[in-house]
N, C-alpha and C positions, 0 to 999 in steps of 0.2 A: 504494500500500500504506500504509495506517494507521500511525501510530508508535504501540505500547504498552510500556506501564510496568510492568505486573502479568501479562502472560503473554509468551511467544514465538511466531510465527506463522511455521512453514520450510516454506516448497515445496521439496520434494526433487524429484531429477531422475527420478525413478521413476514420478515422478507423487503419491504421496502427502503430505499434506498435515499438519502436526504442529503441535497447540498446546499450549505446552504451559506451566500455570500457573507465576507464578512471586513470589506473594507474602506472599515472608517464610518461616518455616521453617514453618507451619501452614498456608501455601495457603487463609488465611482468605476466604471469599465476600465481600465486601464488597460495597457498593454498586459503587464505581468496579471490580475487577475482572470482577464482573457485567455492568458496561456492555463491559468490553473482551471477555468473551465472545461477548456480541451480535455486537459489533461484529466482531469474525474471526468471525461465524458468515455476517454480511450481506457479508462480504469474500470469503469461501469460496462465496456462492451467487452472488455477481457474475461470479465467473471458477473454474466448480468444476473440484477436482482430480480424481482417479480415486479417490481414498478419503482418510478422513479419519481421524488418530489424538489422541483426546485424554488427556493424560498431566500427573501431578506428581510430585511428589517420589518421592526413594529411601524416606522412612518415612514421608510424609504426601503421599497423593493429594492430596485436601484435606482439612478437618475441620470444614467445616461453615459457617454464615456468622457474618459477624461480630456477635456478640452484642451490642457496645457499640452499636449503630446501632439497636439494636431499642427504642426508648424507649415505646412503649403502639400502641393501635389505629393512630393516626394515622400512625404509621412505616411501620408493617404495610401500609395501604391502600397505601401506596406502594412498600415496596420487594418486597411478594408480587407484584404485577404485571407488577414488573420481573424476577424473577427469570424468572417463566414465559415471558415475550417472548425473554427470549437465550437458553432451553433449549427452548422452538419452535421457533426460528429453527433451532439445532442440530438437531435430531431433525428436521425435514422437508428439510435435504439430501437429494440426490435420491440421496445418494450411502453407503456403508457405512459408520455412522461407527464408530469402534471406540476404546472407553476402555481403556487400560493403566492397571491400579490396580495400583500398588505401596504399602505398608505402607495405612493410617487411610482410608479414605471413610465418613466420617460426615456426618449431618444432608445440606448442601445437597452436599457431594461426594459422597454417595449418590445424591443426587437428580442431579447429573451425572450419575453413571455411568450412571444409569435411564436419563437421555435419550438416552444412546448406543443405537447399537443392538447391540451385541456387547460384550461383558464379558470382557477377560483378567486374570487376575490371578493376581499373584506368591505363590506360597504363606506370601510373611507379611502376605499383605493381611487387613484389617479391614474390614466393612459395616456401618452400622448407622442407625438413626435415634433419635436419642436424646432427640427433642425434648422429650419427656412429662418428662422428668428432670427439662425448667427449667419445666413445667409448661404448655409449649405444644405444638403440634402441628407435623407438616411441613407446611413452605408453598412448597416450589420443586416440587412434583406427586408427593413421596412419598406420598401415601397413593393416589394413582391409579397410576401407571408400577408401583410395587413390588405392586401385588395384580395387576396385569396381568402380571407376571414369576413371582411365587412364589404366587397365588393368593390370595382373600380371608381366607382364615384364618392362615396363615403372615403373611400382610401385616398384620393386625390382630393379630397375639401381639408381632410384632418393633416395629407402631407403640406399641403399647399399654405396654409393659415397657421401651423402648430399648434391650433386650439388645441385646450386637455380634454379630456373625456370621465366623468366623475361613473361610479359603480354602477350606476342604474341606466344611464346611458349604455355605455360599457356592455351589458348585459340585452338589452333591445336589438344595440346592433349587429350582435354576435362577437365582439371585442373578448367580453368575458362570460364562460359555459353556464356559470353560479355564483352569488351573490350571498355571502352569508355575514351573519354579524360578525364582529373583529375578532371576540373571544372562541367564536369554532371554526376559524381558519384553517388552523394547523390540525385541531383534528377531524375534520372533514374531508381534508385531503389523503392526511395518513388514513384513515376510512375509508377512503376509494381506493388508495394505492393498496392496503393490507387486503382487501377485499377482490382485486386484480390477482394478486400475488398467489390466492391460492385456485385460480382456473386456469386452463388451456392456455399453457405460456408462449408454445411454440405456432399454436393457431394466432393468438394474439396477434404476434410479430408479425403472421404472414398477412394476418388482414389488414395490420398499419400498411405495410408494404405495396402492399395492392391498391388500396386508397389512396397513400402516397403516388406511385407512380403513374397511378389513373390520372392523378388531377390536371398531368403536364401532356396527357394524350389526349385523340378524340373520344370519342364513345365507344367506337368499333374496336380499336385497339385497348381501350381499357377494360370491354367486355372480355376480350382473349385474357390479358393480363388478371381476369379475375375467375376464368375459367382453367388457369395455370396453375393459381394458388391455391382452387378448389381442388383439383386433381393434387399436388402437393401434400395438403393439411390430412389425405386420408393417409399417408403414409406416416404421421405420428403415431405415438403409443397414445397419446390422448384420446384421438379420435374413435378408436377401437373400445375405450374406455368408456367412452362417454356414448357412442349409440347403444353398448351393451347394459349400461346403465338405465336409459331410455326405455330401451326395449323390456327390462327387467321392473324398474322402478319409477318410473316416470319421468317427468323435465327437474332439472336442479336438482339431483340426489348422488350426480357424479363426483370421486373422488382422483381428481385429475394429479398426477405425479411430474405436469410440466413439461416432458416429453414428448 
């Protein structure tokens, strides 16, 4: 297991997996935090958990990256690269990730949360991308993840303006999945993630997969791509587990071993 400095990384005995940022009172992106996400992300696909939650602060998810770092194009060539390699890595877990936004995701803590694949957030959470403000654009795949979530015209009013997006909103527009008070954030998540962790791990993974690479196809080809993974997922032990279950005991009586 990696030693980091700027976030925490806890395998719970549940099976779920928790990282969760930890720098400074802003949870500023930096370069070097950037790399520790990769890096618990390539840590998390080495030996995966049954689900993944990523979280920060009680008033600051994060807020965005670190602006001092940003000195002209030539930063740019390098740290937009970097940013989209450790929110890849993150977002093609095979596994359900799930961000807990509590209070500010803005700029690149927007664009975390986009990478996740499931959105909860505390009814004093904050979205936003603000980048236009400093007169530049999102570069961790806001302006891609967030029109694929809220659509291209919401996504281009909130890139365009940097207005914030407060919980309730947030949740209308499809920003954020659920909407819970501050005090069952963390275990509402952990709740869905424990609750992931003990069904069909390896089906799971193949139907983010499938969904995932549907959404960059037409229809035709992402019917194939789903009738690939269907033929796929009967060759788990899950599968075999789980209609004999069916067939014996009814829906939801299977004890699935992840395989």
């Amino acid at each position: 297991m990696a030693d980091y400095e700027l976030l925490t990384l806890e395998r719970r005995d549940d099976g779920v997996a928790v990282i969760t940022l930890a720098n400074g009172k802003v949870n500023a992106l930096s370069g070097e935090l950037v790399a520790e996400i990769g890096a618990a992300a390539n840590e998390l696909a080495d030996d995966l958990p049954g689900a993944v939650v990523v979280t920060g602060g009680d008033r600051i998810f994060a807020a965005g990256a670190d602006i001092s770092q940003f000195g002209g194009q030539e930063e740019a060539r390098t740290i937009g690269p970097a940013i989209h390699e450790a929110f890849n890595t993150l977002a093609a877990l095979p596994r359900l990730v799930i961000a807990a936004v509590s209070g500010y995701a803005l700029g690149g803590g927007c664009e975390l949360a986009l990478a996740c694949d499931y959105r909860i957030a505390s009814e004093k959470a904050v979205f936003g991308q603000p980048e236009i403000l400093l007169g530049i654009i999102p570069g961790g795949g806001g302006t891609q993840r967030l029109a694929r979530v809220v659509g291209p015209s919401k996504a281009k009013e909130l890139c365009l303006t940097g207005r914030q997006v407060k919980a309730d909103e947030a949740l209308r527009i499809g920003l954020a999945d659920e909407v819970v008070a501050p005090d069952d954030l963390h275990d509402r998540a952990l709740a869905l993630g424990a609750e992931l962790a003990k069904g069909a791990l390896v089906a799971q993974g193949i139907a983010k997969q499938a969904i995932d690479q549907g959404l960059s196809t037409s229809l035709a080809d992402g019917l194939q791509i789903e009738l690939d993974a269907f033929t796929e997922v009967f060759g788990t032990d899950d599968s075999q587990i789980g209609v004999k279950s069916f067939l014996e005991n009814g829906p939801g009586k299977a004890e699935f071993t992840g395989r």
